[in-house]
KEPA-846369 format. One record per residue (C-alpha): residue in three letters; x, y, z; residue number from 1. Coordinates in Angstrom, 2 decimals. Last residue first. Example, Ala and Ser with C-alpha at 12.3 -4.5 7.8 and 13.67 -1.06 7.14 Angstrom:
// residues 2
+------+---------+---------+---------+-----+
! code !    east !   north !      up ! pos !
+------+---------+---------+---------+-----+
!  ser !   13.67 !   -1.06 !    7.14 !   2 !
!  ala !   12.30 !   -4.50 !    7.80 !   1 !
+------+---------+---------+---------+-----+
END
This chain:
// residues 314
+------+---------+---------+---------+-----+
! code !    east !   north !      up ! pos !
+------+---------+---------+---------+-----+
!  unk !  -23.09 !    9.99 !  -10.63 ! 314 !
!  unk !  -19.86 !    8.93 !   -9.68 ! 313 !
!  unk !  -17.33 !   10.52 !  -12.35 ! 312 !
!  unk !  -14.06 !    8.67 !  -12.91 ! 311 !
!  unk !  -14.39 !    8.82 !  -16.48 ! 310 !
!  unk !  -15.68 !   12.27 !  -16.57 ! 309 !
!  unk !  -12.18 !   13.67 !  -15.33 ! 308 !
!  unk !  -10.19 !   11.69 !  -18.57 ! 307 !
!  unk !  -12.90 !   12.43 !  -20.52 ! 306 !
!  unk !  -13.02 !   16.72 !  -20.13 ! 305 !
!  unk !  -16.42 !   17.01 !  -19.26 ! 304 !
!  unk !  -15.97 !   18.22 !  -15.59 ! 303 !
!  unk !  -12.76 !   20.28 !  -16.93 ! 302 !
!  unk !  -13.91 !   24.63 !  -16.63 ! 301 !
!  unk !  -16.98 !   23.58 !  -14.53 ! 300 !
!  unk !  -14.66 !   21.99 !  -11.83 ! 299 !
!  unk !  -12.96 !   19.21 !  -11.17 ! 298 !
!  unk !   -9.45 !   17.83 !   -9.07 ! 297 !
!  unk !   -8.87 !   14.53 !   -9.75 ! 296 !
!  unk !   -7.43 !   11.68 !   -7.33 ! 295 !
!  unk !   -5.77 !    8.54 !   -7.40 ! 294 !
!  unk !   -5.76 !    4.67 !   -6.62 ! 293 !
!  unk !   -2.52 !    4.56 !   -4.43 ! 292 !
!  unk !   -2.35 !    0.87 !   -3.30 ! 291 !
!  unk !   -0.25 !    1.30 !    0.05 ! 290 !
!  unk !    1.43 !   -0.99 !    1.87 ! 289 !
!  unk !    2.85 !   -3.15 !   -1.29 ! 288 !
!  unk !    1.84 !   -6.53 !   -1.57 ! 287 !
!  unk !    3.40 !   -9.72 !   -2.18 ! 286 !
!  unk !    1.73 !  -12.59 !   -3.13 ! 285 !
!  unk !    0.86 !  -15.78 !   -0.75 ! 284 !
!  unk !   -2.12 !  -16.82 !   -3.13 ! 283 !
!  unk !   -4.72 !  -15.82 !   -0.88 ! 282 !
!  unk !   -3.24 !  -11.90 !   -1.22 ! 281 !
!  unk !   -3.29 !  -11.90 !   -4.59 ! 280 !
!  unk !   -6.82 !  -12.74 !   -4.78 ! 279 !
!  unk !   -7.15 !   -9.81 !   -2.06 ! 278 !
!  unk !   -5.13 !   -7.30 !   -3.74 ! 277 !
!  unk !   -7.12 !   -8.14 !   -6.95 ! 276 !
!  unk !   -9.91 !   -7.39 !   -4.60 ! 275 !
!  unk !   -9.13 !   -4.07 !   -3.54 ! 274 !
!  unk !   -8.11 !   -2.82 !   -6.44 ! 273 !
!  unk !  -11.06 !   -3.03 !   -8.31 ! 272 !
!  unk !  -12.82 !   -1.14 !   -5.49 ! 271 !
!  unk !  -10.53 !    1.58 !   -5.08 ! 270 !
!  unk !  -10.70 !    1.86 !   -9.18 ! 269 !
!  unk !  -14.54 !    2.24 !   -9.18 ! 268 !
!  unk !  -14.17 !    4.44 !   -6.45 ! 267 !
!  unk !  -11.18 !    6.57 !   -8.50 ! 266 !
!  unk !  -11.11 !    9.86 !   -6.04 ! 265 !
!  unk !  -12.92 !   13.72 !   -6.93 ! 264 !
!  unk !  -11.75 !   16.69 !   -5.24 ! 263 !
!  unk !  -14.03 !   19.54 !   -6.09 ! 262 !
!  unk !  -14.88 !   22.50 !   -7.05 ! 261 !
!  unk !  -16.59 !   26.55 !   -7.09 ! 260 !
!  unk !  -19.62 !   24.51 !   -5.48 ! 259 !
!  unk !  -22.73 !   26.68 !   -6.30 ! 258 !
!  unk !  -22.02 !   27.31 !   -9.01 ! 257 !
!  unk !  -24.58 !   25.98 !  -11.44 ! 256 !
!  unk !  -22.26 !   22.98 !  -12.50 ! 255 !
!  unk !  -20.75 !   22.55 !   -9.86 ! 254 !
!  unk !  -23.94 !   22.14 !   -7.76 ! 253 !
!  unk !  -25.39 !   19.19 !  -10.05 ! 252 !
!  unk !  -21.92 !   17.60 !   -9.54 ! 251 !
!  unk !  -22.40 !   18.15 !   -6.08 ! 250 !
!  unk !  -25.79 !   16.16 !   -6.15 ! 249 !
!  unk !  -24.96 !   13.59 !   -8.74 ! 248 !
!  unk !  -21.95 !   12.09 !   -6.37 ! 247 !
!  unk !  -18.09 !   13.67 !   -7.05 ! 246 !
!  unk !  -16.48 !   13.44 !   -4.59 ! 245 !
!  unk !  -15.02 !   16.53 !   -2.00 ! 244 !
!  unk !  -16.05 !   19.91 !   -1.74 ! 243 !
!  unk !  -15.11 !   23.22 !   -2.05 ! 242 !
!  unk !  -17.64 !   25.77 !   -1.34 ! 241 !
!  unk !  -16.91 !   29.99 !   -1.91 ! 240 !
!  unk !  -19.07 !   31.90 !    0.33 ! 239 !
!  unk !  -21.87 !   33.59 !   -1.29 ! 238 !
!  unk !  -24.70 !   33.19 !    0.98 ! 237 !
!  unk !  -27.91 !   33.19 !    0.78 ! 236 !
!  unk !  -28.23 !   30.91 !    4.31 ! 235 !
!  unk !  -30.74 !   28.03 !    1.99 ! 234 !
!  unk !  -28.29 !   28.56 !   -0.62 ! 233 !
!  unk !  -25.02 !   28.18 !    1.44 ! 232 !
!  unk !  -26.91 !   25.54 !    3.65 ! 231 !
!  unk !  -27.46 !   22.98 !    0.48 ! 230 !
!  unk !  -23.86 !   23.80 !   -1.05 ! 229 !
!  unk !  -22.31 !   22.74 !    2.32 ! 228 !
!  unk !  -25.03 !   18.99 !    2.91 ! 227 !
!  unk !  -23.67 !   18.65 !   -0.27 ! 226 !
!  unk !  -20.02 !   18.69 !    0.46 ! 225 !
!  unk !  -20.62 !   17.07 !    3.76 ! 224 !
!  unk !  -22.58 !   14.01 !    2.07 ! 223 !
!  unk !  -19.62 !   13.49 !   -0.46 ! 222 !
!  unk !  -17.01 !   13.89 !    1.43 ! 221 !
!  unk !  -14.97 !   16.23 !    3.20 ! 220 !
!  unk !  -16.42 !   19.97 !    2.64 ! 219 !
!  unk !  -14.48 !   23.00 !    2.65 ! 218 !
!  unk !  -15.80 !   26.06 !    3.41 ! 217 !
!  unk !  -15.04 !   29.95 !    2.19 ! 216 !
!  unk !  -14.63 !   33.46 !    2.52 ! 215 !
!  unk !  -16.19 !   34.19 !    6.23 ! 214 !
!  unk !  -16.79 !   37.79 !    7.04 ! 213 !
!  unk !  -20.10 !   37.22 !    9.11 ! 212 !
!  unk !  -18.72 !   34.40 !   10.84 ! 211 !
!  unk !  -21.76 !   33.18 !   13.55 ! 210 !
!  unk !  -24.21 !   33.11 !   10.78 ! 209 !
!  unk !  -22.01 !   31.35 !    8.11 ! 208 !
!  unk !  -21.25 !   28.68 !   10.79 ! 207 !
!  unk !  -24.71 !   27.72 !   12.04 ! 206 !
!  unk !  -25.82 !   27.51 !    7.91 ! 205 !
!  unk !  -22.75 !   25.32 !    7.43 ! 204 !
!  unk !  -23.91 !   23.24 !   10.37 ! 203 !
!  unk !  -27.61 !   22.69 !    9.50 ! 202 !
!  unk !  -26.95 !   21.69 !    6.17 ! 201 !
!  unk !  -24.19 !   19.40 !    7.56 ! 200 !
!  unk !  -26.85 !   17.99 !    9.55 ! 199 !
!  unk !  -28.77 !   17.48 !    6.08 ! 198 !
!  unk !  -26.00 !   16.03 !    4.03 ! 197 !
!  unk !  -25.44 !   13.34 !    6.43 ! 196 !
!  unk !  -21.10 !   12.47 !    6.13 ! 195 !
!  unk !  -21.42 !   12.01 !    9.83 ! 194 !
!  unk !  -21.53 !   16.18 !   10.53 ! 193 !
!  unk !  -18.52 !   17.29 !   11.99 ! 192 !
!  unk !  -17.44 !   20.51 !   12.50 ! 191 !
!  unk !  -14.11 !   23.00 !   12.24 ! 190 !
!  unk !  -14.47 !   26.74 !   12.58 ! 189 !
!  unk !  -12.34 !   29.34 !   12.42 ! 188 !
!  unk !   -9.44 !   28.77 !    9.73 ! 187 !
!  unk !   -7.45 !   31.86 !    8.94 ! 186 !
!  unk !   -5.97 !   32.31 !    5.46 ! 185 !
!  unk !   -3.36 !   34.97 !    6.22 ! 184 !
!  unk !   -0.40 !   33.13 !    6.56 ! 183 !
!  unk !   -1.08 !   30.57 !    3.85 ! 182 !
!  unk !    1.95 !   28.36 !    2.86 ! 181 !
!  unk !    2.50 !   25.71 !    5.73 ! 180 !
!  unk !   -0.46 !   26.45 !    7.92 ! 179 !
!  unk !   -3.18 !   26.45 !    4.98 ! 178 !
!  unk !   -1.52 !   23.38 !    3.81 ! 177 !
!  unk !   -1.77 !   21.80 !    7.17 ! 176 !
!  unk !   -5.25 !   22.48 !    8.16 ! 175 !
!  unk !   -6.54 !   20.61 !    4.53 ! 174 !
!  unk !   -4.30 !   17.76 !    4.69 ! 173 !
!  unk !   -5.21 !   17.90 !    8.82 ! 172 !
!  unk !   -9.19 !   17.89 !    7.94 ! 171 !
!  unk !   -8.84 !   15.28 !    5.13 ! 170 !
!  unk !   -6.94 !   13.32 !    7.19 ! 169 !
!  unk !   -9.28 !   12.43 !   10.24 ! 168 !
!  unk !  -12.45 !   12.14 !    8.36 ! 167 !
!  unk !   -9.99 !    9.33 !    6.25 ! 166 !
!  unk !   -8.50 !    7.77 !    8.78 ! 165 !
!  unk !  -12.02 !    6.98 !   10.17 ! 164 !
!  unk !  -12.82 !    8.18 !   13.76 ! 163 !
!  unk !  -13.39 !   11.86 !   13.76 ! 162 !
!  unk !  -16.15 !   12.11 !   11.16 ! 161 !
!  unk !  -17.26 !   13.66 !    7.69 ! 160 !
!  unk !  -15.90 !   17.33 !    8.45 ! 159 !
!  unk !  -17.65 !   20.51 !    7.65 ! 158 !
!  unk !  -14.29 !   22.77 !    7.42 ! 157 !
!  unk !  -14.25 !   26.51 !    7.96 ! 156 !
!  unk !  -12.04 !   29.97 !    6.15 ! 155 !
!  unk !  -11.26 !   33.51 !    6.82 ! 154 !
!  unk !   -9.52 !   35.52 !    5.29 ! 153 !
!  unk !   -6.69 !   35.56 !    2.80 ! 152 !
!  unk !   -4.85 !   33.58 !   -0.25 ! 151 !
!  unk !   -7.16 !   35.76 !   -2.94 ! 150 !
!  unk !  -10.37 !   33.52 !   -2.09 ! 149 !
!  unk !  -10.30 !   31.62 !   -5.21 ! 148 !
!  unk !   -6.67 !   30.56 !   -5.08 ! 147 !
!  unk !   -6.76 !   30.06 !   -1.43 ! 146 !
!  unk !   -9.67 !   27.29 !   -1.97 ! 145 !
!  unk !   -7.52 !   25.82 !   -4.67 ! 144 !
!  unk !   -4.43 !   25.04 !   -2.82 ! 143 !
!  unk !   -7.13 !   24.08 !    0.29 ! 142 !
!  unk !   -8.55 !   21.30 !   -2.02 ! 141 !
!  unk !   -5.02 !   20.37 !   -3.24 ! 140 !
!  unk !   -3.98 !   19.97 !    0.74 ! 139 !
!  unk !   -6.98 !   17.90 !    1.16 ! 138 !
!  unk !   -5.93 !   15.58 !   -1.92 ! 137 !
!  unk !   -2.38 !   15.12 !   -0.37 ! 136 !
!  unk !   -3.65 !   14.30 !    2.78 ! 135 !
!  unk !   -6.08 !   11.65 !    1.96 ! 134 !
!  unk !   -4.27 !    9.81 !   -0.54 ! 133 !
!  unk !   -6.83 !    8.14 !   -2.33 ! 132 !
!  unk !   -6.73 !    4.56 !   -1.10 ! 131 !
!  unk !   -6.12 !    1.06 !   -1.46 ! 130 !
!  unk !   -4.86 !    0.18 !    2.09 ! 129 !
!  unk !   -2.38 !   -3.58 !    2.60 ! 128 !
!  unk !   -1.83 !   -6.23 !    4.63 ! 127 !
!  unk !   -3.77 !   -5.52 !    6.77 ! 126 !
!  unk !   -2.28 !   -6.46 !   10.10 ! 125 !
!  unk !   -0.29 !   -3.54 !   11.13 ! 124 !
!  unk !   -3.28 !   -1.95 !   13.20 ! 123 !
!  unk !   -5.09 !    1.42 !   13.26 ! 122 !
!  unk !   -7.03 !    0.47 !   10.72 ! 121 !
!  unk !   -7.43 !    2.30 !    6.89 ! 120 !
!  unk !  -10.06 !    4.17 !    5.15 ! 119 !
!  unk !  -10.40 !    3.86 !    1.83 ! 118 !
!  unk !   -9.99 !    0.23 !    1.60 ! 117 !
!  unk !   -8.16 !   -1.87 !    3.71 ! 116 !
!  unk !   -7.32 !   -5.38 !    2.75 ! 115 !
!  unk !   -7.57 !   -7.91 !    5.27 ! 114 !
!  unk !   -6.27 !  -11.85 !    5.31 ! 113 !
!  unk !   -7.90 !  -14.41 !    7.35 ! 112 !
!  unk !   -5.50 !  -16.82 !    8.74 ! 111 !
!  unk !   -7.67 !  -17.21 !   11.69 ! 110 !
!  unk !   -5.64 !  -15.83 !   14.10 ! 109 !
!  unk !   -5.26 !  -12.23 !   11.50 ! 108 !
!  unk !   -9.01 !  -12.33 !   11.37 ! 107 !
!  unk !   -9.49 !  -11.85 !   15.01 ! 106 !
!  unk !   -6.97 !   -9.37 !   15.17 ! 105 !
!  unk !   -8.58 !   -7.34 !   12.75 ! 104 !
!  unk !  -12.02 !   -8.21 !   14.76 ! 103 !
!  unk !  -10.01 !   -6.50 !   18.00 ! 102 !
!  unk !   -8.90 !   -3.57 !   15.74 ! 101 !
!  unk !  -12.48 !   -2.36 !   14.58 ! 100 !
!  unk !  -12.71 !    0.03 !   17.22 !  99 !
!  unk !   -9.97 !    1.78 !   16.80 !  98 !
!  unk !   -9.79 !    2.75 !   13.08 !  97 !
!  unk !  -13.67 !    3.53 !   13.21 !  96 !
!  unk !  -15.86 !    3.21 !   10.60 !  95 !
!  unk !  -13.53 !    0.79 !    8.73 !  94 !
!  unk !  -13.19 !    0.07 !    5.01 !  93 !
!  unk !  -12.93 !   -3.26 !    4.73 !  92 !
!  unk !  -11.60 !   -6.08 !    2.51 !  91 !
!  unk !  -11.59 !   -9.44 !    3.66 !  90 !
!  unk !   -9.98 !  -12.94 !    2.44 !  89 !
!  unk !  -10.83 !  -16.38 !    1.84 !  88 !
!  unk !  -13.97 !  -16.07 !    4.02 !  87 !
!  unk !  -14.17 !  -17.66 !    7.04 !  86 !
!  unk !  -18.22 !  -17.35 !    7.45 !  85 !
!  unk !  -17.83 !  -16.52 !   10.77 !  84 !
!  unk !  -15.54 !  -13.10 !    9.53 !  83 !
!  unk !  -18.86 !  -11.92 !    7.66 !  82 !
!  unk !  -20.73 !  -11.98 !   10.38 !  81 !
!  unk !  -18.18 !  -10.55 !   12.82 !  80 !
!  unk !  -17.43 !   -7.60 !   10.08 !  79 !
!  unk !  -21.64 !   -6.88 !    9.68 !  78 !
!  unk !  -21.40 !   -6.81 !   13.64 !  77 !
!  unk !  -18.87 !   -4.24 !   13.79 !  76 !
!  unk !  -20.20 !   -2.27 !   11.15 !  75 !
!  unk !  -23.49 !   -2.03 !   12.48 !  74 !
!  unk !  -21.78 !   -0.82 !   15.95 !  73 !
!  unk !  -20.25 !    1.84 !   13.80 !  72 !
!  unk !  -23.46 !    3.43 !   12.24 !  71 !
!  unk !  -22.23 !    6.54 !   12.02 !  70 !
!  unk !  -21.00 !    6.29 !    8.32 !  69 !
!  unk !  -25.14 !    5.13 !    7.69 !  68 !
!  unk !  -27.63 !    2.29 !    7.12 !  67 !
!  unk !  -24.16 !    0.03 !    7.43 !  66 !
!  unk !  -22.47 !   -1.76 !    4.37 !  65 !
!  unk !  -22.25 !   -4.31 !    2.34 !  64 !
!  unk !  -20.43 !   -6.16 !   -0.47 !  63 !
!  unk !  -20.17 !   -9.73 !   -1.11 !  62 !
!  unk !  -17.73 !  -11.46 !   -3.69 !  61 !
!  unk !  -16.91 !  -14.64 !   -6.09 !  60 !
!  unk !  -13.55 !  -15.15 !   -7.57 !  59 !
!  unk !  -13.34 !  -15.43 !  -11.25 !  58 !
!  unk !  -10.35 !  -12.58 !  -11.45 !  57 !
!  unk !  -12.34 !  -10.83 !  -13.95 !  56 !
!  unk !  -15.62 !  -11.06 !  -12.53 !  55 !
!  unk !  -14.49 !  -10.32 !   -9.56 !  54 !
!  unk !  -12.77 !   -7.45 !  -10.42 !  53 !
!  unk !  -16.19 !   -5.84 !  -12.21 !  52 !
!  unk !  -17.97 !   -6.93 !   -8.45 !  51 !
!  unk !  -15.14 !   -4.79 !   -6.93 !  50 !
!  unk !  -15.35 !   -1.98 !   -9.63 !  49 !
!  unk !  -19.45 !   -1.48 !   -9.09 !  48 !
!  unk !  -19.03 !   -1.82 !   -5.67 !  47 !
!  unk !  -16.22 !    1.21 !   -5.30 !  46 !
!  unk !  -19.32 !    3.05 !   -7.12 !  45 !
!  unk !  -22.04 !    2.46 !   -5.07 !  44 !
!  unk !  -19.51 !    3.21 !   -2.58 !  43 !
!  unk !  -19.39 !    6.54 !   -3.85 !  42 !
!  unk !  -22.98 !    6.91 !   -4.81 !  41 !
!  unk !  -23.78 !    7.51 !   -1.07 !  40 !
!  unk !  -26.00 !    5.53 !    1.11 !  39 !
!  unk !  -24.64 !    2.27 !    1.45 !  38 !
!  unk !  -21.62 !    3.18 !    4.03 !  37 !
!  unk !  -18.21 !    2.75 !    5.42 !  36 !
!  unk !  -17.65 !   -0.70 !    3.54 !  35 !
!  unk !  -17.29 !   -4.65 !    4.73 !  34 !
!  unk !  -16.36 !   -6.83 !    1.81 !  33 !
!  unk !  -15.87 !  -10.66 !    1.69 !  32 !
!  unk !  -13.52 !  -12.52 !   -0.10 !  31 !
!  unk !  -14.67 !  -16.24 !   -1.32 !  30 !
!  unk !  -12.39 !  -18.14 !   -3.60 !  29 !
!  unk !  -14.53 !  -20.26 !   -6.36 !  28 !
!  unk !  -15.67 !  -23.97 !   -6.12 !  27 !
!  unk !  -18.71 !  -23.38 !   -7.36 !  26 !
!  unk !  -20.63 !  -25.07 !   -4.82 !  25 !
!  unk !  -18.22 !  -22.88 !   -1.97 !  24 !
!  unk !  -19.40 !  -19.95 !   -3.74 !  23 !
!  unk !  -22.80 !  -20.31 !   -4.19 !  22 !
!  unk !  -23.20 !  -21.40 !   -0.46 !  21 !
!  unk !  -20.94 !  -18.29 !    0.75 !  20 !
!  unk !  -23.91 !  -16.25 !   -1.29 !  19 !
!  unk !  -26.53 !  -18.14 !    0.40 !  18 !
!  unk !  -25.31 !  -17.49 !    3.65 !  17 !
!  unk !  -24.25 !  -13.80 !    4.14 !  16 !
!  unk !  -27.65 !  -12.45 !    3.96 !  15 !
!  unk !  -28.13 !  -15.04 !    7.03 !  14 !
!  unk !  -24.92 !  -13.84 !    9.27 !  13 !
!  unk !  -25.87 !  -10.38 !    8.51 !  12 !
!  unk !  -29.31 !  -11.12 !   10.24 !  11 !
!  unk !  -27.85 !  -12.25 !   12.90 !  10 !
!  unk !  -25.49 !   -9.88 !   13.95 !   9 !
!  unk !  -28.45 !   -7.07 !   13.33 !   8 !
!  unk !  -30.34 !   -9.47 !   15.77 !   7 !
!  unk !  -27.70 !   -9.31 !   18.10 !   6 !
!  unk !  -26.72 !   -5.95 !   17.90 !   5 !
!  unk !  -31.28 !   -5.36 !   18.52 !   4 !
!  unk !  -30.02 !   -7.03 !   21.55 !   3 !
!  unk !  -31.06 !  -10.75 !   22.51 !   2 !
!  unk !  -30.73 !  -11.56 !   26.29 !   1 !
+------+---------+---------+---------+-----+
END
């Protein structure tokens, strides 16, 4: 019987085609690229650094990702596809750490190597993650979120997901902080809404209604961040938003206050270094576990200093 996962399978398979025919005729290595998403200027931006790498490095590379950073069963398929064309290597950025750890261990018995990006797998196979540090960056986010609320009251998260290592760090970087050095910062609501900007609209709105004294919310990416300073102004309210990336949107929302700041990473950096850790990687290099590519915090007071704006995604 063919499934719409089939057809979605298949139709990955063909996109992937004529670029593996281009590279094979020009005699160039291959590495394939799987991300979270499409949507957001974030991974526009890790592209825009991958395809820059490959030009350096000569190499030749595809990038995609699902409609959306639900879309796991897209993902899956999209890493199949792109694992039947035995590329020389594969980065991804996985939907769901689980899940994907059956086509890991596909690629790992067919030589293939994997470099994480972003968001890592539950599995020792990759060889290594280039990554913002995920914890560290959510504790910074709740260092400044105490700082503007006078280190009390109350306090929520609108998560991006449960199932990436990212979704799932952010939120304990953030919890942990306030645990370890804020006593009387109280967090009271944690939800999840896929990294769309307008269910986490719909969420923040939900939460500043049911906690009338409520000082501030934290939101995890790029799409919950927004979706945050959309429901603050659509709810009136004057809670104090932190957010996380840096798209045109929240950048938009910095600047008229909306968003007090936020926590911006290096995706044309993650995406650089993810495929010279993936030439390096066909050549029998070394790598270390973790590629550390950075992260900024911004707000009104530095968003044009150079060093900040250079690592803008807008």
């Amino acid at each position: 019987m063919i499934t719409r996962r089939t057809i979605v399978g298949l139709m990955s398979a063909a996109a992937f085609l004529g670029t593996v025919g281009m590279a094979h005729a020009a005699d160039k290595p291959y590495i394939a690229l799987i991300s979270k998403g499409y949507q957001h200027q974030f991974w526009q931006a890790v592209r825009q650094g991958a395809e820059q790498a490959a030009k350096d490095l000569d190499v030749t590379v595809s990038y995609e990702g699902p409609e959306g950073e639900s879309a796991i069963n897209q993902q899956l398929d999209m890493i199949q596809a792109a694992l039947a064309k035995k590329p020389a290597a594969l980065g991804l950025a996985a939907l769901d750490s689980q899940a994907a750890i059956p086509l890991v261990q596909q690629a790992k018995d067919a030589g293939i190597p994997i470099i994480a990006f972003d968001s890592g797998v539950d599995s020792d196979y990759p060889l290594t993650t280039a990554s913002t540090d995920s914890k560290a960056s959510a504790a910074l986010a709740a260092d400044k979120m105490a700082e503007l609320i006078g280190s009390e009251g109350e306090v929520a998260i609108v998560g991006h997901d449960q199932t990436s290592t990212t979704g799932v760090d952010r939120v304990e970087g953030f919890k942990g902080e306030i645990a370890a050095k804020y006593p009387k910062i109280t967090i009271v609501d944690i939800q999840y809404g896929g990294g769309d900007h307008t269910k986490s609209a719909d969420i923040t709105k939900a939460i500043i209604q049911a906690h009338p004294k409520l000082k501030g919310i934290f939101g995890t990416n790029e799409g919950a961040a927004l979706g945050v300073a959309i429901g603050k102004k659509e709810a009136e309210s004057k809670v104090v938003v932190i957010g996380y990336d840096s798209g045109a949107g929240q950048i938009d929302a910095i600047k008229d206050g909306t968003i007090a700041g936020s926590i911006t990473q290096n995706p044309v950096g993650i995406g650089y270094k993810t495929v010279e850790a993936a030439v390096k990687a066909t050549k029998g290099e070394k790598l270390s576990k973790h590629i550390d590519t950075g992260f900024y915090w911004y707000d009104k007071s530095n968003i044009d200093d150079p060093k900040i704006a250079a690592v803008l995604y807008k």
